[in-house]
C-alpha positions in Angstrom: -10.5 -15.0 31.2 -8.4 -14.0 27.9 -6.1 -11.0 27.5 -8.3 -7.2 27.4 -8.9 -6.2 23.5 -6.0 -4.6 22.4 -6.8 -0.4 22.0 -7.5 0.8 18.5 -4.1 2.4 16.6 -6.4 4.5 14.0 -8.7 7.4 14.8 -12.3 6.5 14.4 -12.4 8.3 11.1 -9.3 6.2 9.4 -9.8 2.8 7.8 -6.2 0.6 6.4 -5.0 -2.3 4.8 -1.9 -3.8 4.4 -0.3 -6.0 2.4 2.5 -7.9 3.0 5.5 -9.4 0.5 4.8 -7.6 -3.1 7.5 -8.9 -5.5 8.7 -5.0 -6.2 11.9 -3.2 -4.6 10.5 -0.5 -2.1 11.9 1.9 -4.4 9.6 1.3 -7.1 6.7 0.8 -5.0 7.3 3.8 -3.5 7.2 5.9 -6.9 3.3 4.6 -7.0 2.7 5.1 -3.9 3.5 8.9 -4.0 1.6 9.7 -6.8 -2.1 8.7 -4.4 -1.0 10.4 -1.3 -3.1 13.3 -0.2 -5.5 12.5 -3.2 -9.3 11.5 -2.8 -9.9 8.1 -3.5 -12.1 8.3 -6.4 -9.2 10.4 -8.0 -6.3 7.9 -6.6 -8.3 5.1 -8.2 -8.5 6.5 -11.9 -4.7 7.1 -11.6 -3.3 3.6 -10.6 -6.0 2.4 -13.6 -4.2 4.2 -15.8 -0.8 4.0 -14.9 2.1 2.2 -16.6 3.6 0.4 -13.6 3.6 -3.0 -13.4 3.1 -2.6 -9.9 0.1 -0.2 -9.9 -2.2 -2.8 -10.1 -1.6 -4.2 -6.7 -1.8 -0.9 -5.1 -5.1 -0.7 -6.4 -6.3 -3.6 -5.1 -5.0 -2.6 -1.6 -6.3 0.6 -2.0 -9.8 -1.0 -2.7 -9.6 -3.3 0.4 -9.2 -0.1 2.5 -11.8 1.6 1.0 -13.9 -1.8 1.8 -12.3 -2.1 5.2 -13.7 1.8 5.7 -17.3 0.8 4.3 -18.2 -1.8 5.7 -16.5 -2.2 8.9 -15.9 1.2 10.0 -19.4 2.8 8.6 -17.7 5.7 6.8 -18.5 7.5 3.9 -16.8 6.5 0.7 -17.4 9.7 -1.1 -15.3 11.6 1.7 -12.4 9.5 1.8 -8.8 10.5 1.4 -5.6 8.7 1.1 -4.3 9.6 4.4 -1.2 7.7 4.5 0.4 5.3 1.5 3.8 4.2 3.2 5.9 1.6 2.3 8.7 -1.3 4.0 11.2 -3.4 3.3 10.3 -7.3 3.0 12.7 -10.1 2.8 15.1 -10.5 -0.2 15.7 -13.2 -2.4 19.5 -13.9 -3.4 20.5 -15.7 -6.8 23.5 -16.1 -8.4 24.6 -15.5 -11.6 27.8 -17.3 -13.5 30.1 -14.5 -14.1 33.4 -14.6 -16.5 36.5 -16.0 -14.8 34.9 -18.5 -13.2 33.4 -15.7 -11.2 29.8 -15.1 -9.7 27.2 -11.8 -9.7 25.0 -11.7 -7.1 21.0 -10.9 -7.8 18.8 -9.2 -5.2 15.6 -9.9 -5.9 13.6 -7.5 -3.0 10.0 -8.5 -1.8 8.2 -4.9 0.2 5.1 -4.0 2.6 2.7 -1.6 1.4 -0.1 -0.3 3.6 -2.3 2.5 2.7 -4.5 4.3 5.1 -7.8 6.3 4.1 -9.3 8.8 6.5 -12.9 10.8 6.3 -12.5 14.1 6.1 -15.7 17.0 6.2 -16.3 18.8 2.8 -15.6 22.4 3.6 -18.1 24.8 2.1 
């Protein structure tokens, strides 16, 4: 007999992905991730494959699977997508330690972050 299907978070017109533990602080993730929000995807596309961030190029590639995830699992149209929603989390943290003068230690954060981006359908207005 099994549990019931868990209910749908997303409106039938959104699509998301997620991915999980990027090697980036949230804050610089986040600087990408402003610059699709609210854009069309075509548009959101051509900047991260342009930009200078390290980073941009895994935001692309998320941004691709939700496109996909829209396509092909959801049946919407491509050409009417927009980024919806491109938030970001905190993920775990690394620490390191690095010998200091004085016999002393610094300590080295290095962050880990969530990224998930979701694309909705939205009507052309005429």
């Amino acid at each position: 007999m099994g549990k019931a299907k868990r209910e749908r978070v997303l409106g039938d017109n959104e699509a998301r992905a997620i991915t999980r533990n990027i090697r980036v602080s949230p804050q610089k993730l986040n600087l990408v991730a402003a610059t699709i929000r609210g854009k069309k995807v075509a548009s959101a596309l051509a900047d991260l494959t342009f930009s200078r961030k390290r980073i941009a190029g895994d935001v692309k590639k998320t941004l691709e699977s939700a496109i996909a995830n829209a396509e092909n699992n959801h049946d919407l149209d491509v050409d009417s997508l927009v980024v919806a929603e491109a938030h970001v989390g905190k993920g775990l943290v690394m620490k390191r330690w690095q010998p200091r003068a004085r016999g002393r230690v610094g300590r080295i954060q290095k962050p880990f972050s969530h990224l998930t981006i979701v694309v909705r359908e939205v009507e052309e207005s005429a």
